[in-house]
C-alpha positions in Angstrom: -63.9 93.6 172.4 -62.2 97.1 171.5 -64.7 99.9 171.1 -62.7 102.8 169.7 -59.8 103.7 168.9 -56.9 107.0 168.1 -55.0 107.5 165.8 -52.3 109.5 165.2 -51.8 111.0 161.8 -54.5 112.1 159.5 -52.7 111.3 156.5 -53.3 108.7 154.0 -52.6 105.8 156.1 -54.5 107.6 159.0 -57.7 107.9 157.1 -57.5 104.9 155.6 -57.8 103.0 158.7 -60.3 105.0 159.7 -62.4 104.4 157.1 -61.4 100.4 157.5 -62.2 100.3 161.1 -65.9 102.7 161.2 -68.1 99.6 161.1 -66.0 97.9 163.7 -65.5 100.7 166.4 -68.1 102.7 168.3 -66.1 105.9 168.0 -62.5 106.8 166.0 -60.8 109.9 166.8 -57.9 111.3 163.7 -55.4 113.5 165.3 -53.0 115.4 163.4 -51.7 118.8 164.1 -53.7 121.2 161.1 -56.7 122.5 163.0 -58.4 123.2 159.6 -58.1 119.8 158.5 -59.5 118.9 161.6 -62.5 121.3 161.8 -62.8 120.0 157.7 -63.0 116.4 158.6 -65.5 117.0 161.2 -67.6 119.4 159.2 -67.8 117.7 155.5 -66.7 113.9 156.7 -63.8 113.7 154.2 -60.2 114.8 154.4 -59.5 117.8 152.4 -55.6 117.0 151.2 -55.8 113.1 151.7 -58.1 110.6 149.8 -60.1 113.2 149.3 -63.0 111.0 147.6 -63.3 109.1 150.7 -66.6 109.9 152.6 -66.1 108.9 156.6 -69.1 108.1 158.5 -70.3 109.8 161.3 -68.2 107.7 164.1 -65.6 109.1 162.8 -63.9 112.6 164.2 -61.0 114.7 164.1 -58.7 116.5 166.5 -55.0 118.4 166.7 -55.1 117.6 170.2 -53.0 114.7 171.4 -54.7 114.4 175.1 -58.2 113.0 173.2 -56.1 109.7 172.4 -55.8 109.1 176.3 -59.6 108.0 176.3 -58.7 105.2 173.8 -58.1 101.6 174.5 -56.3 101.2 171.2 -53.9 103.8 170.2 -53.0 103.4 166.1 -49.6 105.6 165.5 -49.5 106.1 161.4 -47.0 108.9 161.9 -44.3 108.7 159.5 -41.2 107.0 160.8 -39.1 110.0 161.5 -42.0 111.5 163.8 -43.1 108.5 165.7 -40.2 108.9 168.3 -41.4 112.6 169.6 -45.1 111.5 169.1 -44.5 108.8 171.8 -42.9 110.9 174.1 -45.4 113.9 173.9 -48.5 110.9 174.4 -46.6 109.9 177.2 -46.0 113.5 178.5 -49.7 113.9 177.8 -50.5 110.9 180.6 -51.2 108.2 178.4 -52.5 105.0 180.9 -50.6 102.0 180.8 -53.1 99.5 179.5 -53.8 101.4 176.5 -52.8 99.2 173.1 -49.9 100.5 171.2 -50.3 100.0 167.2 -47.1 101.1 165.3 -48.3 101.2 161.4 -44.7 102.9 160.2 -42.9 101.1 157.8 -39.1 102.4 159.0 -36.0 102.2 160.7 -34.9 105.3 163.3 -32.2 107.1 161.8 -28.7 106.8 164.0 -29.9 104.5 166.5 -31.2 101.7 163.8 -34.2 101.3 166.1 -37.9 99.7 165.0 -41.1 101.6 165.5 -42.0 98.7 168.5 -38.6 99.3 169.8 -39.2 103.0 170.1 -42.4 102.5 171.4 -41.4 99.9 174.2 -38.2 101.9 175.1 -41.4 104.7 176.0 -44.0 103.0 176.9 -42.4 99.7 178.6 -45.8 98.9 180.1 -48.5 99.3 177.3 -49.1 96.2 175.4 -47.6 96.7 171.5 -48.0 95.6 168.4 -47.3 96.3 164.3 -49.8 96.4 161.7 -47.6 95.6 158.1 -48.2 93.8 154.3 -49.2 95.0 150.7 -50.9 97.6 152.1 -52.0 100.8 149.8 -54.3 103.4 151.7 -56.1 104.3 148.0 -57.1 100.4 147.9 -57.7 100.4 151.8 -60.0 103.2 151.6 -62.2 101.9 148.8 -62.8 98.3 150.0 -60.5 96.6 147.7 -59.6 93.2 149.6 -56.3 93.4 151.1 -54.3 91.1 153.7 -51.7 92.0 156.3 -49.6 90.7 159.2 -50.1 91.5 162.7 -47.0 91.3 165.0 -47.0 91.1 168.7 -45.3 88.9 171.1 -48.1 88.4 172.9 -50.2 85.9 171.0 -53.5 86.9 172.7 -52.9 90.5 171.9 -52.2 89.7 168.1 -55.6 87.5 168.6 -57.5 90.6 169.7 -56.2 93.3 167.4 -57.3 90.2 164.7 -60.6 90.2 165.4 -60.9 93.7 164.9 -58.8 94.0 161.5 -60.9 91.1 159.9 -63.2 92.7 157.8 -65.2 90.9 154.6 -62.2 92.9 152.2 -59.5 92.9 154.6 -57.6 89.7 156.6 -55.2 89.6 159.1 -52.8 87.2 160.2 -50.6 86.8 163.2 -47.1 86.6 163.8 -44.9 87.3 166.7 -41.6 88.1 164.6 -41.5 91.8 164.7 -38.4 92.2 163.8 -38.6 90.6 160.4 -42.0 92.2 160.0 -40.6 95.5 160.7 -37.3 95.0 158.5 -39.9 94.0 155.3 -41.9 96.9 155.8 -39.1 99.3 155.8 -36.5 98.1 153.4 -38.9 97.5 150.4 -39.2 101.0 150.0 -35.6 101.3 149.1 -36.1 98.6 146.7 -39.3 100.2 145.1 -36.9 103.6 144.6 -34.5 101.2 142.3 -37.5 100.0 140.6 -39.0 102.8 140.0 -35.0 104.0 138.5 -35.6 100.6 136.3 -38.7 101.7 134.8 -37.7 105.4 134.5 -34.4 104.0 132.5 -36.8 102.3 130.4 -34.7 98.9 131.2 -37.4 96.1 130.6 -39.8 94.0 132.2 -36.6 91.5 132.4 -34.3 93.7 134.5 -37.3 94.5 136.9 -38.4 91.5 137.5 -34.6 90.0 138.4 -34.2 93.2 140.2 -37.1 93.0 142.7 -36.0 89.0 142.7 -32.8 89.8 144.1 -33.9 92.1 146.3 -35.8 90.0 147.9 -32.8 87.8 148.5 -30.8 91.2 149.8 -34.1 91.7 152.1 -34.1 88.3 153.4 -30.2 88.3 153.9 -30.1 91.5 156.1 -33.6 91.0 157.4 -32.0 87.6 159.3 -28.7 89.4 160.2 -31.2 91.7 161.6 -32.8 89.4 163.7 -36.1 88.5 161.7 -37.2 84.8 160.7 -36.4 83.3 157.5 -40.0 82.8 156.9 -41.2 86.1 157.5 -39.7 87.4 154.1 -41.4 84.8 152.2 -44.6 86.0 153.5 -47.2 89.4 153.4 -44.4 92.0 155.1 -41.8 90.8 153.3 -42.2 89.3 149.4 -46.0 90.7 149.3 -45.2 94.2 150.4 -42.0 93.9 147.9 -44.3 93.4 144.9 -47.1 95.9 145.2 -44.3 98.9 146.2 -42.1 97.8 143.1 -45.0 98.0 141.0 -47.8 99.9 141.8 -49.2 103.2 141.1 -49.9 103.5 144.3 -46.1 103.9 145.5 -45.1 106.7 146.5 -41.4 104.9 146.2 -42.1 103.8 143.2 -42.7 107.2 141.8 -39.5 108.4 143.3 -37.3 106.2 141.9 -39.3 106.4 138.1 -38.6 110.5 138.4 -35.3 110.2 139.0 -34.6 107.3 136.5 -36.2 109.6 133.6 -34.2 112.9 134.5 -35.6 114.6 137.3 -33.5 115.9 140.6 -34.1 114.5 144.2 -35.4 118.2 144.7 -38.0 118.4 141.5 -39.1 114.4 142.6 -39.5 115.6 146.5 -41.5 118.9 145.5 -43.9 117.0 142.8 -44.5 114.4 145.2 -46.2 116.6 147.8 -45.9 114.0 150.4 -43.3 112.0 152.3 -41.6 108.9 150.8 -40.5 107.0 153.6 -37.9 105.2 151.2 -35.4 108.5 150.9 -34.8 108.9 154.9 -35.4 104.5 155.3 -32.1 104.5 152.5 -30.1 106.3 154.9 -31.2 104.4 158.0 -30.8 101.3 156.4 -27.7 101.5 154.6 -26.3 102.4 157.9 -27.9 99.5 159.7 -26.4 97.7 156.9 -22.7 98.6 157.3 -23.2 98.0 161.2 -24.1 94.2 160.8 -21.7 93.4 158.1 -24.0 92.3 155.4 -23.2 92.7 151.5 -26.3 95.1 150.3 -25.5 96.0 146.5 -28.7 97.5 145.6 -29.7 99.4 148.7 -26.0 100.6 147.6 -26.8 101.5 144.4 -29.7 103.6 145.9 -27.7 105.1 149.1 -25.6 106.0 146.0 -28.0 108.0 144.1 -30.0 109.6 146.9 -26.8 110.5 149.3 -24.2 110.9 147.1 -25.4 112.1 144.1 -24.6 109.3 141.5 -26.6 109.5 138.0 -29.2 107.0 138.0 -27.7 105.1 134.7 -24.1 104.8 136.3 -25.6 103.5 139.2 -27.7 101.1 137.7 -24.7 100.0 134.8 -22.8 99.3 138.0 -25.0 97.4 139.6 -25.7 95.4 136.4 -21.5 94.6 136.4 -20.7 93.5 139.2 -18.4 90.5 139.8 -20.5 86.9 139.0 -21.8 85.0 141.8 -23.6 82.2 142.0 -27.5 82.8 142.4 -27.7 81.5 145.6 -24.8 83.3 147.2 
């Protein structure tokens, strides 16, 4: 049984497994680079810019020092996407042993190189033992004890097994899949879709156009996620249609809130700066577009998107195009 546990980032996502996994491990260590935050966390038990409500028990500690995750047996990376690359290679810099367990909790794709977090991660680490951590799952609702599900991927069965027992919680189950790759593609493209939701909303189109929006999406997620390499059934499950729904709709997402802002007026710039945080569904639109493009697979809405966010297309001419396309049938 694993008896603590790292984790990189002391974000959202970062505290929010802390606070999941304090009853479960003996010890947690947050590391993230603001020493303040860090001397905050340890001094008052809650994180001063993140969740702030959140009360951590005592198990629970904070560092901007990367060598305290070598004393871990399980390493949790909730870094976002574009920082998990440079992460790996500092931790690996830093002497990290080759038995530790490797948790990617990212929801991305690398720019350039199309690469997923576990790919990143094994191309590093090609010893350590890896595995993703992905579904509907908001931090806010994490952190507060609100049940939740999610998927965990790993190729080795036993090592899903393990990393099971310790995310099964009364509030919280995990399952176990070994497609990464389709897990991975879920959790990263539905943030593009939650940005054209949110545009939906913000354009005050309707309950109807929503709903057929995020339903084809899915079929766009399910038709790149296989040229991609992921399973068919993967996208009909928690990382792919569950995680879809909660970011098209929730409060909670920070996608979501993108797209709304820019489909009622607002500039990329004036939507970045109100957000205050990172939306991993601006840089994943890039990422995947190009990933996109390189396998050949027709991608209309994550076009529509690309369109807005890298090209500069008004929100209502994207969406009007979209909307008139040439007819197809449904299944097509």
């Amino acid at each position: 049984m694993l008896k603590s546990a790292a984790i990189l980032g002391s974000g959202s996502f970062g505290t929010a497994i802390a606070k999941l996994l304090e009853t479960r491990l003996d010890e947690i260590v947050l590391i993230g680079r603001d020493a303040e935050m860090a001397d905050s966390i340890n001094r008052d038990h809650q994180n001063p810019d993140y969740l702030t409500d959140i009360l951590l028990a005592e198990n629970v500690r904070a560092s901007c020092h990367l060598a305290e995750a070598l004393n871990h047996p399980l390493v949790i990376f909730a870094v976002p996407t574009s920082a998990t690359r440079e992460t790996a290679r500092n931790l690996l810099e830093a002497g990290l042993p080759s038995h530790a367990i490797l948790l990617s909790c990212a929801k991305g794709i690398e720019k350039s190189t199309g690469d997923r977090m576990s790919q990143i991660l094994a191309e590093i680490f090609p010893t350590n033992p890896i595995a993703v951590l992905s579904g509907p799952n908001h931090a806010e609702e994490i952190a507060t004890g609100m049940a939740t599900c999610a998927v965990i991927g790993a190729d080795d069965h036993d090592l899903a097994v393990r990393l099971q027992n310790v995310f099964t919680l009364p509030h919280f189950r995990s399952y176990t899949s070994d497609d990464l790759a389709g897990i991975e593609f879920g959790g990263a493209v539905k943030n593009v879709y939650a940005i054209a939701a949110g545009m939906a909303h913000g354009l005050g189109l309707g309950d109807n156009a929503v709903a057929a929006l995020v339903t084809r999406a899915l079929a766009e997620m399910t038709r790149l996620g296989t040229a991609l390499g992921g399973r068919l059934e993967t996208f009909s499950g928690l990382s792919g249609v569950g995680d879809l729904i909660v970011t098209c709709f929730s409060e909670h997402s920070r996608n979501h809130r993108v797209g709304l802002a820019l489909g009622s007026g607002k500039t990329l710039d004036e939507t970045v700066a109100a957000l205050g945080m990172i939306a991993e569904g601006i840089p994943n639109t890039l990422s995947i577009h190009e990933a996109a493009r390189r396998v050949g697979v027709r991608t209309p809405i994550i076009d529509a998107v690309f369109s807005v966010l890298h090209e500069g297309k008004p929100v209502p001419l994207a969406m009007k195009d979209l909307l008139n396309r040439d007819s197809r049938p449904e299944s097509s």
